[in-house]
N, C-alpha and C positions, 0 to 999 in steps of 0.2 A: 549382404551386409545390411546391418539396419539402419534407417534412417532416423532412428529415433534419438533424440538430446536426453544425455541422464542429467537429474536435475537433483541439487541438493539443497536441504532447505539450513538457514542457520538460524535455529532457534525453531521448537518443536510446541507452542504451545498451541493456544487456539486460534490464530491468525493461520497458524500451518494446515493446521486442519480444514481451515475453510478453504485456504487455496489450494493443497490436493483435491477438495470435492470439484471443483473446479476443473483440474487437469483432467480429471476421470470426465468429467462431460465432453472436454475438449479430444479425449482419446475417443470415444466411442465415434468420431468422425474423422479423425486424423490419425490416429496413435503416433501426436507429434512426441508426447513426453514419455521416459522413464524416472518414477520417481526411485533412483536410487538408493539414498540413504538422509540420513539428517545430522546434524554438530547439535550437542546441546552439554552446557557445562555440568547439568543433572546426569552424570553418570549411569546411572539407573534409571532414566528415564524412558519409558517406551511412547514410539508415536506410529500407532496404525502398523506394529510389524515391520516397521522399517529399520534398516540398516541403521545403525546408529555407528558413526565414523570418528566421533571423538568430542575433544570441548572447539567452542570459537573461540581459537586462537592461529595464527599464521601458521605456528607450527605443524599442527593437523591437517589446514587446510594446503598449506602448501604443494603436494604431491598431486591434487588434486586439479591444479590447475593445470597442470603440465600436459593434460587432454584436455583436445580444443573442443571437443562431444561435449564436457561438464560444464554446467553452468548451475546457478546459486538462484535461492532467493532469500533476499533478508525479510524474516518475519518476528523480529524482536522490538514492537511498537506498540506501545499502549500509553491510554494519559496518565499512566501511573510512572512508565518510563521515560518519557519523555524523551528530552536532547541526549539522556544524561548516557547511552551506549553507542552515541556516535564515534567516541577516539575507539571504543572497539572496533566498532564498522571499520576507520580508518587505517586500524593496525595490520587489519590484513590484507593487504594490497592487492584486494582484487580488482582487476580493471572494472568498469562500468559496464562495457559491452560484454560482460561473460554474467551480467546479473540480468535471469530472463524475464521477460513479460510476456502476464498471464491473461488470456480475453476470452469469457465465457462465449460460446458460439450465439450467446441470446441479447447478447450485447448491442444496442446499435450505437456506432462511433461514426461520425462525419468525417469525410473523405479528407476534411481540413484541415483537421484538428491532429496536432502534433502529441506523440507521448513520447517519453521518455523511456528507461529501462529500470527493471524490477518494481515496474509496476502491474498491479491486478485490477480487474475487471470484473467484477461477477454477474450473477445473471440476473436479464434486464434493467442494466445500467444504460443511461442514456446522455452521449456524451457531444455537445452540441457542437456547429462550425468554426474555424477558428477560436477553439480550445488548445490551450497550452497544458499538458501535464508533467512536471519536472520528474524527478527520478525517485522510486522507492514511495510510489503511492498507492491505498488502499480503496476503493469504490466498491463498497460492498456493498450486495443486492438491491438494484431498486434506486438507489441514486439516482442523481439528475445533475449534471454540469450547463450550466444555460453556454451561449453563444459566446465568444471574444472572452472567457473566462481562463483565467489565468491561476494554474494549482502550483504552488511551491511545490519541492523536495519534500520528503517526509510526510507527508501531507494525509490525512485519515477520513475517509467519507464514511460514518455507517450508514445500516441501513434506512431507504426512505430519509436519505440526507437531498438536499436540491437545494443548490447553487444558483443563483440568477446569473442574466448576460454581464458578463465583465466585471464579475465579481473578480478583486485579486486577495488570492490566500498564499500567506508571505509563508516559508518554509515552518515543517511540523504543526500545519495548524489543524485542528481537529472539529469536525462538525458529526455533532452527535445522531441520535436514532430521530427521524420525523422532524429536525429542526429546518428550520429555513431562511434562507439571507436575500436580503431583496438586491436587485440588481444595481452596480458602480460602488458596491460596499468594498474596501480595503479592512482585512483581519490582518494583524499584527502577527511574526513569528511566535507560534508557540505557544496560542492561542487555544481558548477551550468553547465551545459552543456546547454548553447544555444542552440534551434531548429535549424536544418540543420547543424549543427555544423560536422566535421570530427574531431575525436582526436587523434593526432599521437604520443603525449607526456602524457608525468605523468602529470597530475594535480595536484596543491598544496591544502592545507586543507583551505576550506573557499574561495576557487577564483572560479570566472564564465569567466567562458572561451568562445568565439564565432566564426565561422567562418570555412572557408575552406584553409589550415587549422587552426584548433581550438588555438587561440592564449587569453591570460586573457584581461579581459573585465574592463577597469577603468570608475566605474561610475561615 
């Protein structure tokens, strides 16, 4: 029998893609993952040949829980979507623990530092001592979590994103490509950190900040 987890992704865009590329590094030393299939409301949508199982709704996904092998990951997050598909997330009542996380083999994580589930890791992320990551977070390549840092839920690192020691990022706050936040900085929920951006101040909840340095951004 096999040991391997089928893993379904909800929502097929470019976050999925990058966390497949991922799973396939992580198989080439474990073949911990099968990536099964994907939900996506695009009917026609293809992602990498994969299985496509229907739209995200409970409906669809329902049958699917019912194997304890299946598990999910949500990849429907971008600053353009914001908060705004979280009552979907909550409509489909999948437990927590059946949403998997994903840690590139190049990753280094400190023995201390606590994550959460359905979240990703990608390669050489470096995630420091007594780091907190809540649930359904993105650290894509090359990031940096400092020490005693604290990541809400929802939460979006790109790339060459670096986080100081005990920085807290209040849930879906996003830190752009190359930005950086100096350490005891508090970001507001929901929050946007401009690419290249430096932050030397608290951000408020719901402002996009840009610059060097990082001052709020009126669209």
């Amino acid at each position: 029998m096999s040991s391997q987890k089928n893993l379904y992704f909800l929502g097929a865009g470019g976050n999925a893609s990058v966390v497949a590329s991922t799973i396939n590094d992580i198989n080439l030393i474990s073949n911990e993952w099968n990536i099964a299939g994907f939900f996506d409301d695009n009917t026609s949508c293809i992602f990498d040949n994969f299985l496509h199982c229907g739209p995200v709704d409970a409906d669809a996904i329902s049958p699917f829980l019912e194997d304890p092998s299946n598990y999910f990951y949500w990849s429907l997050m971008s600053v353009k979507i914001g908060k705004n598909l979280l009552p979907k997330l909550d409509s489909l009542n999948i437990p927590i623990s059946r949403f998997a996380t994903i840690i590139h083999p190049s990753a280094v994580i400190s023995s201390t530092a606590k994550i959460g589930f359905g979240v990703s890791i990608h390669p050489f992320v470096s995630i420091g001592p007594d780091v907190m990551l809540g649930n359904h977070i993105h650290c894509f390549a090359q990031s940096f979590v400092g020490h005693g840092a604290n990541i809400g839920s929802f939460s979006y690192l790109a790339n060459n994103a670096s986080v100081g020691a005990r920085v807290h990022l209040n849930e879906g706050s996003y830190v752009g490509t190359n930005a950086a936040i100096r350490e005891n900085i508090i970001v507001g929920h929901w929050s946007i950190i401009g690419m290249g951006s430096v932050v030397l101040n608290h951000v408020s909840p719901e402002t996009t900040v840009i610059g060097v340095p990082a001052k709020p951004f009126n669209k």
